[in-house]
N, C-alpha and C positions, 0 to 999 in steps of 0.2 A: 506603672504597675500597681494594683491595688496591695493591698495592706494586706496581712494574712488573716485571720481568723483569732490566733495566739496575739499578733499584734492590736487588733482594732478592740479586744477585749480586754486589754491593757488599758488603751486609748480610753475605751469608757468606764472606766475603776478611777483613771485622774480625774475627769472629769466630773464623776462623783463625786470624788473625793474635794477637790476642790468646791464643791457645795455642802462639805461634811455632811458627806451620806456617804455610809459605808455599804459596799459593795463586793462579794468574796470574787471568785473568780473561776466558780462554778454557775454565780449568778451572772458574770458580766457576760461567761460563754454560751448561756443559754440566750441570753437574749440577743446576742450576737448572731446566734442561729435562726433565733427567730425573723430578724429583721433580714437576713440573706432571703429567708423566706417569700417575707414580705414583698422583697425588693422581683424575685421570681415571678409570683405572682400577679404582680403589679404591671406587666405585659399586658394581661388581658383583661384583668379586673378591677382596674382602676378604685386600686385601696389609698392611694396616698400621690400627694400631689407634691412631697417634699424630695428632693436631689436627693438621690441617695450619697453623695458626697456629703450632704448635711445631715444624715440619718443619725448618726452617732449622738450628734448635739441634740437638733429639736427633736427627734423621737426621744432616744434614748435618755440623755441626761434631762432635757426638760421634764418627761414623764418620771424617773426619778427623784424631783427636788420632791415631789412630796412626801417623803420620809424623811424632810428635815420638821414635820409637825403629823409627823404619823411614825410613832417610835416605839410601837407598841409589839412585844413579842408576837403574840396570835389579836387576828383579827379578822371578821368578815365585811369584805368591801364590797362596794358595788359600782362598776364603772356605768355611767348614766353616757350613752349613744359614741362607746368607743370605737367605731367606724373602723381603723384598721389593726385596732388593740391598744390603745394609749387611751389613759394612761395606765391601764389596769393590767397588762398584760406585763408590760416591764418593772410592774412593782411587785409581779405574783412573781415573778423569773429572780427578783433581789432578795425578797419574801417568803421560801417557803412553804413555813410553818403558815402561811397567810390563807384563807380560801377565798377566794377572787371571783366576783360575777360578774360578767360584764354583757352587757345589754347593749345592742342595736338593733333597728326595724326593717334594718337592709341584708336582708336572708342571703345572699351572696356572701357577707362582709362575715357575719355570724358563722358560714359555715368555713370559709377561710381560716379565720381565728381554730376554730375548732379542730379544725388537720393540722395547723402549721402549730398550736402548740403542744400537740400531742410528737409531731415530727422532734420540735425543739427541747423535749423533756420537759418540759413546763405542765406540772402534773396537778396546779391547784387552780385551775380556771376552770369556768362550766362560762358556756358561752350560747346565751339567750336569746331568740328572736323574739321581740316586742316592741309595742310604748310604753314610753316610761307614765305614760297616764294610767294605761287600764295596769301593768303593773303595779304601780302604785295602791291601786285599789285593789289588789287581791292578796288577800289571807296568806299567802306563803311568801308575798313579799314586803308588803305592808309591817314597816315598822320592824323589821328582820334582821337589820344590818348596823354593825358595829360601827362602819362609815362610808361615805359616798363620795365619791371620786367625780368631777367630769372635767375633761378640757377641750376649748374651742366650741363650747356647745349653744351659749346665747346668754343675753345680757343674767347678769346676776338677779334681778325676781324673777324669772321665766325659770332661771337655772334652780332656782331654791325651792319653786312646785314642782320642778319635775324632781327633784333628789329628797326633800327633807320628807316625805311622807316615807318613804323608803329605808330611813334613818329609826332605831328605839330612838327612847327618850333618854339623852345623854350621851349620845353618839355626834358625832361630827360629820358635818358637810364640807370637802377641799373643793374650792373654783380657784382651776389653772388660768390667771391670767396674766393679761401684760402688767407695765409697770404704772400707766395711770388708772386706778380704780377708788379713786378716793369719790368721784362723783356717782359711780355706780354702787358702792357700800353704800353713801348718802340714800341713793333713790332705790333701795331695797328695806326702810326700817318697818313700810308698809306692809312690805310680802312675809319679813322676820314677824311682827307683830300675828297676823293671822296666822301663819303655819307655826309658832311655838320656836323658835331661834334666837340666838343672839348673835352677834359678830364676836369672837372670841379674841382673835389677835390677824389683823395682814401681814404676812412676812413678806418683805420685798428683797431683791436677791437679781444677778444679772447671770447671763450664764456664761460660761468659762470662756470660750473660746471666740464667739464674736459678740457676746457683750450685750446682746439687748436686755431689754429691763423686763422682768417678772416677779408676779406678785403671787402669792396664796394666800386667799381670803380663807380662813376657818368659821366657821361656822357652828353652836354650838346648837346642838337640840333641847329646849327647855321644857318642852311637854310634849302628849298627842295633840298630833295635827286634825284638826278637825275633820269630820268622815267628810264634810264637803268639797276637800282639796284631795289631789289634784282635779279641776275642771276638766271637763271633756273636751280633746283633741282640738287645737287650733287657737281657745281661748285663753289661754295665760300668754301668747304672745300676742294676738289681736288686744288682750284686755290685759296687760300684766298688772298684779297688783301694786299699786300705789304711785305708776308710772306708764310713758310712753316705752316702745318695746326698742331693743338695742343691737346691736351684731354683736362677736365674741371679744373682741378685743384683743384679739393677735395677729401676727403677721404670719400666718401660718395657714397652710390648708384645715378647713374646719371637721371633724369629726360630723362623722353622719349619727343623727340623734335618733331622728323620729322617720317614718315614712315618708317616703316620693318627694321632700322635697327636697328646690335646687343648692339653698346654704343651710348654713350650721343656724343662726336664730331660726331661721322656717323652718329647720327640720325637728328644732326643740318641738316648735307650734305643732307641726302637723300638715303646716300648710304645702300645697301640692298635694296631696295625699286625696285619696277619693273620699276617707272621714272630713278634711279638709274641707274639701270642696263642696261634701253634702250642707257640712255646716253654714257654710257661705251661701248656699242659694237659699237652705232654708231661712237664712236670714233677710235677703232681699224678697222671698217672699211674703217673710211678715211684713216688711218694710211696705212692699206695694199693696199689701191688703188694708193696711191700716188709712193707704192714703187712698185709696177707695172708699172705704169708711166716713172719711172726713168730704170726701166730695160728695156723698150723697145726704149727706147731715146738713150741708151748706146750701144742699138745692132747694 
């Protein structure tokens, strides 16, 4: 017999709690609501690839831990491709006083979000269809946001153009990820160096109930990011800076980021996508022009 509603929202207040984040219990029922929701929906629109018997942990508490380095009374976040609302939807539900944007390119996932937290009383979310690229580049977003939020979304430099332009200067970028990320903070001081960041502090942390290892990379904002970043669609994960490109780093279904594609690093990219794929042919057809060029040079 499932849990009740009264029960499971108990359920995720320890669970919180045991990550010392406090949790009232008008936050744990709203998002309890929410995830009934979710779990509703998930018949037919495949928003989430997690057991709902595990929903409580990896949605719930995992999306959570980040208010053990987000402890700020009011704040404007910005979830970067939270696919079926995580992590930004359970931190507006514990939050608030919080205003919460969250961004996806999957206009199904987006309009979801948008009923199911109006259903669940969750009254501080405004929930976006876009890229996090040409967002990035527009005037009402650009530099807008207190802090940026993403999980499951693609290796940390791909993750850090698509969030940190997004971010004022002095604001904070969270990457939810697993517990080994010491070689991925390594291979990001290139992407930190151009977009204006530093690595502030990793807190690493396991979660309550079955114990896998997670980490939150903080990220601090140290100036404007240059008008040149984020790059257009596809190339921060074909090209990330100062590195080859990565998957997310959890064991978890990945949030959908970006447009048409099939995982969480592609969909950061772009790739799948018809911007995607314009990009890739127009590249092969430089490629074959140039060696045209060279073949008549040599005749």
């Amino acid at each position: 017999m499932r849990a009740s509603p009264d029960d499971r929202a108990a359920r995720l207040q320890a669970g919180a709690g045991a990550l010392g984040v406090r949790l009232d219990a008008g936050g744990a029922a709203r998002l309890v609501a929410y995830l009934d929701l979710l779990y509703q929906a998930n018949r037919t629109l495949n928003l989430t690839r997690v057991a709902p018997d595990a929903a409580l942990e990896l949605h719930g508490v995992d999306s959570l831990a980040g208010l053990r380095v987000l402890a700020d009374p009011e704040l404007l976040v910005a979830d970067v491709g939270t696919g079926g609302g995580f992590p930004g939807v359970a931190l507006a539900a514990a939050r608030p006083a919080w205003r919460v944007t969250v961004v996806d390119s999957v206009q199904k996932k987006v309009q979801f979000v948008r009923e199911a937290v109006q259903a669940a009383g969750i009254a501080n979310v405004t929930a976006v269809w876009g890229r996090a690229e040409d967002l990035g580049r527009r005037p009402d977003f650009r530099e807008r946001f207190d802090a940026a939020v993403a999980r499951a979304l693609a290796a940390l430099p791909v993750l850090l153009e698509l969030a940190l332009p997004l971010v004022r200067p002095g604001g904070r970028v969270v990457a939810y990820k697993g517990g080994d990320v010491d070689e991925e903070v390594a291979a990001s001081a290139a992407a930190l160096q151009a977009l204006g960041g530093a690595v502030e502090a990793v807190d690493r942390f396991r979660l309550p109930w079955n114990g896998a290892p997670r980490s939150l990379v903080v990220v601090r904002k140290t100036g404007s990011t240059p008008s040149r970043y984020p790059r257009r669609a596809g190339i921060p994960h074909r090209r990330p800076l100062g590195g080859p490109a990565g998957a997310p780093g959890r064991g978890q279904a990945p949030s959908a980021g970006l447009p048409g594609a099939p995982g969480a690093a592609a969909q950061a990219a772009g790739l799948g996508s018809t911007g995607g794929l314009r990009a890739g042919q127009d590249d092969l057809g430089a490629r074959r022009r140039q060696a045209a060029t060279r073949r008549r040079r040599g005749s």
